[in-house]
DOKOLSE-374924 format. One record per residue: x, y, z of N, C-alpha, C, O, CB in turn; residue in three letters. Coordinates in steps of 0.001 Angstrom, whole numbers, plus 500000, padded with zeros to 6 digits. Glycine has a CB too. Layout:
XYZXYZXYZXYZXYZALA...
REM end
This chain:
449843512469744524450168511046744539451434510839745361452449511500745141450347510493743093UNK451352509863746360452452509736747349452525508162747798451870507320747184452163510761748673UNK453232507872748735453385507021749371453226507154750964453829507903751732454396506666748938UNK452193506161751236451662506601752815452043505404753446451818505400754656449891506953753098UNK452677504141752870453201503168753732454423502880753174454656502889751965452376501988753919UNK455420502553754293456981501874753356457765501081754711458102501781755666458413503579752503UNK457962499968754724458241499380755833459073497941755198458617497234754300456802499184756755UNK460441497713755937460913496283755924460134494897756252459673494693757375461885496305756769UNK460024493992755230459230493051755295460393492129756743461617492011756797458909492300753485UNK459627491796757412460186491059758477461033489492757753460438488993756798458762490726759620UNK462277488831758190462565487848757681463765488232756642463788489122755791461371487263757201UNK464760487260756995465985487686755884466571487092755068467466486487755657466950488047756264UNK466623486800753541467365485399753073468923485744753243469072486966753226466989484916751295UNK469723485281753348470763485203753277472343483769753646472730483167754648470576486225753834UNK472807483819752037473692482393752422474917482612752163475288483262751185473365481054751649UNK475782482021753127477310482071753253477684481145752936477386480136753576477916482290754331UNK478786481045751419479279479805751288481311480314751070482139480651751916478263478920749717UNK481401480162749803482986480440749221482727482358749914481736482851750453483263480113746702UNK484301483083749522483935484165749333483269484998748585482821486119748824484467484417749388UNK483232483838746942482457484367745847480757484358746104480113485113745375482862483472744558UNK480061483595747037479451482682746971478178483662748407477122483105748706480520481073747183UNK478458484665748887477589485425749921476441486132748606476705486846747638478723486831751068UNK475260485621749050473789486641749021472985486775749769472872486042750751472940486492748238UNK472328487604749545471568488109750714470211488824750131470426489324749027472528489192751611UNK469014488977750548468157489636749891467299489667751019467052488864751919467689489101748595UNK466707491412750580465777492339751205464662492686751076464561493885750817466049493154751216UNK463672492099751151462089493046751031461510494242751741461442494423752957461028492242751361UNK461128494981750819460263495795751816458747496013750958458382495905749787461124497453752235UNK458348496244751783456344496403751110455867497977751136455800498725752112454844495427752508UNK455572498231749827455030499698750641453405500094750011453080499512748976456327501286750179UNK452528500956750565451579501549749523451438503032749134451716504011749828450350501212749913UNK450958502998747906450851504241747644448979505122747629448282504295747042451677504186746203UNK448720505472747741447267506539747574446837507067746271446122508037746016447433507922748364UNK447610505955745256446632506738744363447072505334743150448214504923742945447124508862743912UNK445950504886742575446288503436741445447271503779740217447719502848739548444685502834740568UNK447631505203739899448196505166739025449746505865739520450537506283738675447333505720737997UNK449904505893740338451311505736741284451984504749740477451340503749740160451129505148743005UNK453696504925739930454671504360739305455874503850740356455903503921741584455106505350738276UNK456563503470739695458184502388740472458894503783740816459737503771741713459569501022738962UNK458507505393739929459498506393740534458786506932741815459405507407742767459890507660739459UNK457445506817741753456818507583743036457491506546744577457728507016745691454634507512742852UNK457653505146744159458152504354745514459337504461745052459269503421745707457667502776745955UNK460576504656744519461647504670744354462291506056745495463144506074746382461765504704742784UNK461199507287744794462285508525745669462035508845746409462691509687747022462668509652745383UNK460378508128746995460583508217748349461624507108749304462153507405750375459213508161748787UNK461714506031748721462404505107749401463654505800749365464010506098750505462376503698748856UNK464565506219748347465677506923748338465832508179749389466797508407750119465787507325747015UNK464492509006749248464804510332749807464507510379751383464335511371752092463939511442749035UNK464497508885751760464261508834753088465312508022753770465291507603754927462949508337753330UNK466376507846752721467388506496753463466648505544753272466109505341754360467800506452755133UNK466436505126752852465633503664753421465821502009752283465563500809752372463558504199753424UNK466344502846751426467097501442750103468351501527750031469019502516750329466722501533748329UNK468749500476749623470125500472749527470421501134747869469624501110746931470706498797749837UNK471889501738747881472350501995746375473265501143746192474289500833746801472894503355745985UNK472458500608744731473380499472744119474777500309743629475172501368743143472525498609742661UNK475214498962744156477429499254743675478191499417745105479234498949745561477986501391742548UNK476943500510745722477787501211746650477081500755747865477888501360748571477905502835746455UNK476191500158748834475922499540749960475680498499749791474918497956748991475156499936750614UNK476816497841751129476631496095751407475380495709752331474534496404752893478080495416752297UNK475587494377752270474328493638753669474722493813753891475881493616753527473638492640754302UNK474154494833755390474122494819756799475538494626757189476239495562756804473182493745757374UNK476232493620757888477260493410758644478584492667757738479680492212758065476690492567759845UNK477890492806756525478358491760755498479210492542754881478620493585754595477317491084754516UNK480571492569754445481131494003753847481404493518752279481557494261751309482783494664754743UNK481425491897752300481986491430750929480651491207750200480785490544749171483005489980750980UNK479319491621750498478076491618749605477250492898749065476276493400749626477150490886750318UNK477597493142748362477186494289747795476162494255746760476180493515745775478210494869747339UNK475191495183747081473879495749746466474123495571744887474959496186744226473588497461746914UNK473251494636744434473475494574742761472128494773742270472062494351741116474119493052742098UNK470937495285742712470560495876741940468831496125743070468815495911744283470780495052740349UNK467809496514742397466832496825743797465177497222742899464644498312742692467658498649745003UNK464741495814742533463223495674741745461712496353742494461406496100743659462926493870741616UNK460940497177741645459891497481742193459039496195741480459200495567740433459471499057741953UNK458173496138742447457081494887741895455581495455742327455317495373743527457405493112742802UNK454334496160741234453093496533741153452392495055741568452497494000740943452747497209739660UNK451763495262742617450714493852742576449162494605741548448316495487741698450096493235744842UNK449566493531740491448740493364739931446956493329740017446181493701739136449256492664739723UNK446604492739741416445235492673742054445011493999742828443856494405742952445101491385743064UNK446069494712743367446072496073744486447298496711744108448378496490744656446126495701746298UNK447073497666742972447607498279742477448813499728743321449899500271743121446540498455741719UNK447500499758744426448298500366745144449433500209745745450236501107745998447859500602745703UNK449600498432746133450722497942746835451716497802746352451640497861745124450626497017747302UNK452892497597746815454172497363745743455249496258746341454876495772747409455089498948745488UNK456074495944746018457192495088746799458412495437746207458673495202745028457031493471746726UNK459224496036747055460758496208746527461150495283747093460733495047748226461646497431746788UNK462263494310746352463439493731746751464858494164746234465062494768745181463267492483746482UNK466012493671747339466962494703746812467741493040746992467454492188747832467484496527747804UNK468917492954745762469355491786745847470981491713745983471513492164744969468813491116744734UNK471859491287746917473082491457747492474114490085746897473610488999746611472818491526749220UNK475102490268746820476309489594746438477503489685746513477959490827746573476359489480745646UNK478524488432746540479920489285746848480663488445745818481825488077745990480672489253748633UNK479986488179744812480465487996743268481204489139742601480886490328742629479239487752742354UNK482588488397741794483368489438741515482540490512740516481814490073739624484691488859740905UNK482723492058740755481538492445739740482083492216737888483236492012737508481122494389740130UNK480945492326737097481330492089735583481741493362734995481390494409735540480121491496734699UNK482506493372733855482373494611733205480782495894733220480653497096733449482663494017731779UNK479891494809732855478378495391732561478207495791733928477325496642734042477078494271731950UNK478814495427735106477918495419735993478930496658736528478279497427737235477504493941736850UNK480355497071736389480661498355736444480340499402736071480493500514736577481321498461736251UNK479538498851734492479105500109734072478302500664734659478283501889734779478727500179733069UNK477431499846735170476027500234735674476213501272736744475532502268736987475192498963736274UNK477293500808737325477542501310738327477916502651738372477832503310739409478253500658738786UNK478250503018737506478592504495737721477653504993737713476593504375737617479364505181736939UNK477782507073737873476920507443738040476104508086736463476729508651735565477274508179739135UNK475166507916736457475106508407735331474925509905734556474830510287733390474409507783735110UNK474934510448735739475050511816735110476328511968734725476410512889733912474675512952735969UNK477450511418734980478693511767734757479203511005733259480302511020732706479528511359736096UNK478071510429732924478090509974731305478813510824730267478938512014730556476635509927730746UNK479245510455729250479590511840728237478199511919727716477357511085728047480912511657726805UNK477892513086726758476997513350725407477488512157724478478553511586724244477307515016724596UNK476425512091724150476403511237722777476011512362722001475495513395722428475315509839722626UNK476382511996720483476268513002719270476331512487718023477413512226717496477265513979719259UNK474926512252717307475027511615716223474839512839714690474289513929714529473843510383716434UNK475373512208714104475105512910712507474739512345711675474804511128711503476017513403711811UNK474094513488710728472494512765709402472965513914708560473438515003708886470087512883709978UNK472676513309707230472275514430706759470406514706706463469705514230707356473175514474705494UNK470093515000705983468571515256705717468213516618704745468506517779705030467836515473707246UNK467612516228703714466863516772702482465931517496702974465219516960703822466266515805701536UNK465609519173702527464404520219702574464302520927701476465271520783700731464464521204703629UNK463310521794701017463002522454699770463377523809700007463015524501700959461548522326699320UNK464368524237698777464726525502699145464833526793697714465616526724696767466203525201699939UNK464082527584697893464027528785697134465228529180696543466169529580697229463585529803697875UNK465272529104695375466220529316694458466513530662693655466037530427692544465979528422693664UNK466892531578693640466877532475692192468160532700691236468252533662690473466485533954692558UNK469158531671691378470302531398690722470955530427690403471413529753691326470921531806691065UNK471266529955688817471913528664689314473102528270689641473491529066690495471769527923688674UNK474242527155689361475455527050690050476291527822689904477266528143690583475993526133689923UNK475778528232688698476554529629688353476855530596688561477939531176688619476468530055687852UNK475664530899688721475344532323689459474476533279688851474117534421689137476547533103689664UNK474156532165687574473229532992686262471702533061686901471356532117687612473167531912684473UNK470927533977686706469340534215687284468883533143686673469238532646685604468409535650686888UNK468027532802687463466764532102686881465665532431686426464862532744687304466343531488687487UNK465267532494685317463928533253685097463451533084683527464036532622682548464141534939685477UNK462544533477683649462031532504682291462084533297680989462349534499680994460345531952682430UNK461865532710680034462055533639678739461863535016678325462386535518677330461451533231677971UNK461054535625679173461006537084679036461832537659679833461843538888679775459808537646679247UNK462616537097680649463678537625681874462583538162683345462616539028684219464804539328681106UNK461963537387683053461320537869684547461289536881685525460566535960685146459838538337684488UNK461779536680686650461951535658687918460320534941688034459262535568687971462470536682689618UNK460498533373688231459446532946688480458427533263689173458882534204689823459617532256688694UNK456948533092689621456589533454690677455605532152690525454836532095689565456148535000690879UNK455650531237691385456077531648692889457701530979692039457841530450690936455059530609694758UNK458879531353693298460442530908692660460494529730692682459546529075693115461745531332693345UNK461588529175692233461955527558691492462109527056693076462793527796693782463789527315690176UNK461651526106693574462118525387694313463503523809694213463470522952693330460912525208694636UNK464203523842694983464945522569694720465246521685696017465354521945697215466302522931694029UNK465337520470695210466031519843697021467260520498697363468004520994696517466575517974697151UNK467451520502698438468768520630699322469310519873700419468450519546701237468751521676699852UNK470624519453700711470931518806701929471672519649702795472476520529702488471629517610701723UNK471258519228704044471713520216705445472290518547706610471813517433706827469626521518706385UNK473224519130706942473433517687708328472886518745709276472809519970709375475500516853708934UNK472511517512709992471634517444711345472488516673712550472978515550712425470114516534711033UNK472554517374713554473511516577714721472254516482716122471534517460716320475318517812715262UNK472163515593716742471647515303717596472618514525718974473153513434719165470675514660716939UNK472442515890719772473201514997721357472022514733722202470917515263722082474464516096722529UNK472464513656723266472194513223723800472749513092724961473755512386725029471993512692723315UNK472209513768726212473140513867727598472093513491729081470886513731729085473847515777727728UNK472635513039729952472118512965730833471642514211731753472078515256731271472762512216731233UNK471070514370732635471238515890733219470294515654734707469659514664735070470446517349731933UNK470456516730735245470009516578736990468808517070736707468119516407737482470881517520738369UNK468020517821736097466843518602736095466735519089734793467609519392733981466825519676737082UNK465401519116734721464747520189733122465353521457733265465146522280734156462777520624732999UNK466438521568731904466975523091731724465862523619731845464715523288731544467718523591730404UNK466566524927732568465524526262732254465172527021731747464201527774731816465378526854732538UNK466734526759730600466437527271729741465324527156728423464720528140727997467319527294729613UNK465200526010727963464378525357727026463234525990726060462979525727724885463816524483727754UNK462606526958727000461041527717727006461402528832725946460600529381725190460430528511728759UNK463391529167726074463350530405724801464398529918723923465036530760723292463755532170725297UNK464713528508723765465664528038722846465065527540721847465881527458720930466521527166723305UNK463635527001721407463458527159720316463582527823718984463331529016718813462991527105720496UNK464061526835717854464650527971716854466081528658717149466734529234716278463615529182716839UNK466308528579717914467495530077718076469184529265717454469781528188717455467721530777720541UNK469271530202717149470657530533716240471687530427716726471592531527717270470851531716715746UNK473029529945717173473799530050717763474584531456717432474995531880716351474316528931717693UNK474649532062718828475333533647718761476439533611718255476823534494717488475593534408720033UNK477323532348718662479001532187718723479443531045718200478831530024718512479625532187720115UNK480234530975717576480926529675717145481210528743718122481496529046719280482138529905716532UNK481144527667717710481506526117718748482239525138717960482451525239716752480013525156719307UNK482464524565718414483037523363718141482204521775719011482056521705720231484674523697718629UNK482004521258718548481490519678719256482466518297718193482755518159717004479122519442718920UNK482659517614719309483247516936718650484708516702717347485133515927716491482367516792718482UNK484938517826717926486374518978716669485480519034715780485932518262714934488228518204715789UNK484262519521715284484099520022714360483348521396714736482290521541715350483563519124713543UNK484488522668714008483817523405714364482443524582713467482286524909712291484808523822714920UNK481889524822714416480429525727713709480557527214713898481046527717714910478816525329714537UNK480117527855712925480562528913712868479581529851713684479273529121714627480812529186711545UNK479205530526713784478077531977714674476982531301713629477212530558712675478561534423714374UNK476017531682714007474739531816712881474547530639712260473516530523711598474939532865711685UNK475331529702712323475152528247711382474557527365711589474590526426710793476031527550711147UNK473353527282713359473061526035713755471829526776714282471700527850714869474115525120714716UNK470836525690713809469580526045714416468962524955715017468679524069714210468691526614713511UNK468530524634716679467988524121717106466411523846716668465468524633716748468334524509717970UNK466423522598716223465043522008715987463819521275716152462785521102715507465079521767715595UNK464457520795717588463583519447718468464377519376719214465542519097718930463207517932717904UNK463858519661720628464440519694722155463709518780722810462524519083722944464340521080722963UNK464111517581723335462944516923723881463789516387725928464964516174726224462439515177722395UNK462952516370726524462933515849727824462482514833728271461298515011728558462532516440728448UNK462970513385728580462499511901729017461794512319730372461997513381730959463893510641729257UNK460804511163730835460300511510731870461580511127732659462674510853732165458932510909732176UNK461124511171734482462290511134734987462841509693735168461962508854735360462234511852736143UNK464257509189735144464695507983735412465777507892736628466709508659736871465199507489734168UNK465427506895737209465963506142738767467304505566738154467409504962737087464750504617739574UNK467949505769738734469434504277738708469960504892740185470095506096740403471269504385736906UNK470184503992740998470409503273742171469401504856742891468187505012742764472465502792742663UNK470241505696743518469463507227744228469878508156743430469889509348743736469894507785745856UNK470345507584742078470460508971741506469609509801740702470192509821739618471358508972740873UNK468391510618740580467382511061739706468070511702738002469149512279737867466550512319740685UNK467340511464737183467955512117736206466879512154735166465907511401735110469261511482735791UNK467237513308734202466187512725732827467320513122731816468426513620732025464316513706732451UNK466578512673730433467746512016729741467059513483728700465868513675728456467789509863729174UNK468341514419728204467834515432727759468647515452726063469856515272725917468100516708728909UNK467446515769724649468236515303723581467722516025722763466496516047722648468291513952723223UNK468551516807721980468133517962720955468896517783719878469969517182719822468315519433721425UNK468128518494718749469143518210717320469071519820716481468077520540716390468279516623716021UNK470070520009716084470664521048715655470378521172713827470120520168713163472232520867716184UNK470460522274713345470312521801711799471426522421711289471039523586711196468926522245710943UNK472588522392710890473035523440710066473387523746708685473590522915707799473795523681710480UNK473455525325708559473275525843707324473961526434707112473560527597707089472441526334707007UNK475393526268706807476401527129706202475821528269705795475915529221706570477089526559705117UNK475188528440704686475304529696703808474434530647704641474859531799704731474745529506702158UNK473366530371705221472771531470705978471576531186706588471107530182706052472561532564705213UNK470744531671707608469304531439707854468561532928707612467389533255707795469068530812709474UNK469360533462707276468373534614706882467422534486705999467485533582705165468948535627706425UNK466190535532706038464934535393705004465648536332703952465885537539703981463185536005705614UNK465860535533703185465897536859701807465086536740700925464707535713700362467133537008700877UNK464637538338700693463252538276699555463418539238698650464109540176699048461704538562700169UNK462953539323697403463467539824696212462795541434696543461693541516697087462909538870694678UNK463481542524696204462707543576696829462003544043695040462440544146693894463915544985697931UNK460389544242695940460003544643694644458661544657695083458338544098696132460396543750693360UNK457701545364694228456458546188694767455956547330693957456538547951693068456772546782696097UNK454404547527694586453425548449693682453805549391693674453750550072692650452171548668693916UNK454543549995695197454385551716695890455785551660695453456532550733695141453954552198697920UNK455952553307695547457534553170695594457435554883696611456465555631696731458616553106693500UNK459218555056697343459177556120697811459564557342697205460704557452696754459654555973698673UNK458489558571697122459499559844697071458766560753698132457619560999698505459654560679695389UNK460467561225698496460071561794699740459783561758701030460565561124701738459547562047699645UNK458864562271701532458550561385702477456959560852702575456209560918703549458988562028703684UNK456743560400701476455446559915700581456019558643699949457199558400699697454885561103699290UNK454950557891699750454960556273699290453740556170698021452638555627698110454456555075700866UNK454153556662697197453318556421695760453479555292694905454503554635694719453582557444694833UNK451835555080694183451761554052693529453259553818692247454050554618691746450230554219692944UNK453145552946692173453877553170690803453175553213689143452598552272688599454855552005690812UNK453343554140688749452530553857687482452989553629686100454095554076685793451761554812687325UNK452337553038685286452822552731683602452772553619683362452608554588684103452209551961682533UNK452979553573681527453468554526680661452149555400680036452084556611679826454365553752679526UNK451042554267679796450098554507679720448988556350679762448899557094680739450075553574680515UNK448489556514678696447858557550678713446082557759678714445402557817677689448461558044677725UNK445566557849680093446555558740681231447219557433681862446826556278681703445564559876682635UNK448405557908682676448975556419683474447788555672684554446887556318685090450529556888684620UNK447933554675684677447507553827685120448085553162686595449281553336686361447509553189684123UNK448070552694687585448919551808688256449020550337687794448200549711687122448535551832689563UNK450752549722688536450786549287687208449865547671687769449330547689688878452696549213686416UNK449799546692687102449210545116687716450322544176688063450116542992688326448256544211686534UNK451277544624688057452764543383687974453889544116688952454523545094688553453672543182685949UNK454083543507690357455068544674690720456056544559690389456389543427690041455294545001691844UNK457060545673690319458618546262690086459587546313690610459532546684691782458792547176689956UNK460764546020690107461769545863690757462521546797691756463346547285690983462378545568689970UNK462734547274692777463068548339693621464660548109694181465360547106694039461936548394694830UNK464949549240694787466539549301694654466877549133695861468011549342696295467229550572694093UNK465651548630696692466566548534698057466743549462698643467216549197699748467760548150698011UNK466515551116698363465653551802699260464194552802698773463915553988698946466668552659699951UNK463717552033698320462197551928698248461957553101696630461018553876696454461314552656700135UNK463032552873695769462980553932694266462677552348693635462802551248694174464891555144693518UNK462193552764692158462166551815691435463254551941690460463717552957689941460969551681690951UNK463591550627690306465499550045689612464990550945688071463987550795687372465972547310689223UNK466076551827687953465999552721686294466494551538685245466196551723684065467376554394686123UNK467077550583685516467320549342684428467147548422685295468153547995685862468762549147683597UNK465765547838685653465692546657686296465625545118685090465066544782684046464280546895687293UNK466290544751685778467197542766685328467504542462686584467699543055687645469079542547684198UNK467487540809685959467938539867687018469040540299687465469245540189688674468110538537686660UNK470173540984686495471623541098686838471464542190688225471847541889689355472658541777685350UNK470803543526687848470606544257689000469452544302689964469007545252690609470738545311688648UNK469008542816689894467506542792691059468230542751692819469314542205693021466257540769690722UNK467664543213693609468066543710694810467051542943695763465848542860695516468032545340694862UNK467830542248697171467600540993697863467486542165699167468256543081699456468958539516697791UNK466380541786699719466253542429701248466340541242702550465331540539702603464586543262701358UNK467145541009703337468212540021704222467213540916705378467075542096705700470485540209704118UNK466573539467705804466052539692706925466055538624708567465796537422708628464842539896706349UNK466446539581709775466815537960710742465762538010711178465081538981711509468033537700712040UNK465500536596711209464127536341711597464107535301712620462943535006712893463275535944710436UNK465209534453713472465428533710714187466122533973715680467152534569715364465933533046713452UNK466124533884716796466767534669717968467986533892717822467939532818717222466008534648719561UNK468931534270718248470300534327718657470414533961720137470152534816720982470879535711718385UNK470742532896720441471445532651722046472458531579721739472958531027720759470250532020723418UNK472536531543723499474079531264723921474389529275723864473940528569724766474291532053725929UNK474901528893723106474626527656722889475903527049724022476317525891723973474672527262721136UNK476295527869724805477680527020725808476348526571726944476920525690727586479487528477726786UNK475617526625727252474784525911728467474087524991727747473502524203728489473737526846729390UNK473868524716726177474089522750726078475164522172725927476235522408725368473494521988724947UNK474506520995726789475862520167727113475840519224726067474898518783725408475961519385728617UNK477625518886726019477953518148724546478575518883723884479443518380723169476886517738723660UNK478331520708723856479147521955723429480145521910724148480127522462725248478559523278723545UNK481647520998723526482846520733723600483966522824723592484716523170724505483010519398722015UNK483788523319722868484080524608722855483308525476722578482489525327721671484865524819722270UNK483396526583723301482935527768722630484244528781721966485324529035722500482027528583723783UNK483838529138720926484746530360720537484540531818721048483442532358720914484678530489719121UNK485595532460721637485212533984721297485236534668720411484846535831720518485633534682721757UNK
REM end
């Protein structure tokens, strides 16, 4: 999909009155080769050929006190293919809004908002630190679930092109501590959760897409921890059932508490049940998103 015609419409409006008081306006007509061709397919070619003016920053023609305020694509509706840019000139003092516009926008800051947000999380202790487990002292199965709250930060930055990175930042963990916004995060505390990319957006010739991800973090840890415990147990360099007391023994139907290296606990309780800490999330470098105000070493 391209553009195979782009040409200045012949004919010029333009009126001179006060100094406030110069406009001027430009048509040009162009077509494109294909009906579902957009305002960016005639935009960068018009840009990437010279051929539009950039608002803020080029006057009419010979005119130095009228400057480019802004430059409309128009779809004809009946011939989809065709289009009409006009670009519209002035030498009106500019407005606040109309400075803003003017800048560039990649040179925007990050925006960075904060939430908190509620998830269900596996429990086997309470505030205390006392086990949970039910009247015979044995840990639930499946374990107690509870709500929990985690804040969630989401920036928002402008950028020249789709990171490249993106394809292996899902999930991943921050390696190193940061700081955004003076608040700082520790190694391991932030997990990227939704990375998203706008299609691309025009302001005057500058291309950009608007790139916005949100972070989750979790103080206490993202590790998987799971209660160690099981049928087999090790001796040696053999992995045997475990069996009851039973005569003759039996294997047993309920697995057992294990010590964390693969024996079964000689006084297993909640007090001495043994947690196997597993990483299960990649680790990268969170200083190439932008909005990451510091990194720590």
């Amino acid at each position: 999909m391209s553009v195979i015609k782009f040409g200045l419409r012949s004919g010029t409006d333009y009126e001179v009155g006060k100094i406030t008081e110069h406009k001027g306006k430009l048509t040009w007509l162009a077509v494109t080769d294909n009906n579902l061709d957009t305002e960016q397919t005639v935009a960068q070619y018009g840009y990437s050929h010279s051929l539009l003016p950039i608002p803020y920053l080029t006057t009419f023609r010979n005119d130095p006190l009228a400057l480019c305020r802004g430059v409309s694509f128009t779809q004809d509706p009946q011939a989809p293919r065709k289009w009409t840019i006009v670009a519209i000139f002035s030498s009106a003092p500019l407005k606040q809004a109309d400075q803003t516009q003017a800048e560039d926008p990649l040179s925007r800051p990050a925006k960075a908002k904060w939430r908190s947000q509620q998830y269900r999380k596996a429990i086997d202790a309470d505030r205390d630190g006392n086990a949970i487990v039910n009247s015979a002292g044995d840990y639930f199965d499946p374990p107690v679930e509870i709500d929990q709250s985690h804040w969630t930060v989401t920036v928002t930055k402008n950028v020249s092109s789709v990171p490249t990175f993106i394809l292996g930042y899902t999930d991943g963990l921050n390696a190193d501590g940061f700081a955004i916004q003076g608040v700082s995060i520790g190694a391991g505390v932030a997990k990227l959760m939704d990375l998203d990319v706008s299609e691309l957006q025009i302001e005057g010739e500058v291309a950009f897409y608007i790139f916005t991800y949100t972070m989750e973090l979790r103080p206490e840890t993202w590790q998987l921890s799971v209660l160690d415990q099981g049928f087999r147990y090790v001796s040696g360099d053999d992995v045997k059932l475990i069996l009851d007391d039973s005569t003759p023994p039996r294997a047993v139907t309920s697995p057992k508490l294990l010590d964390g290296e693969g024996a079964v606990l000689s006084d297993p309780s909640p007090s001495t049940a043994v947690f196997l800490d597993f990483d299960v999330y990649p680790e990268v470098d969170y200083s190439v998103l932008p909005g990451i105000t510091e990194i720590e070493e």
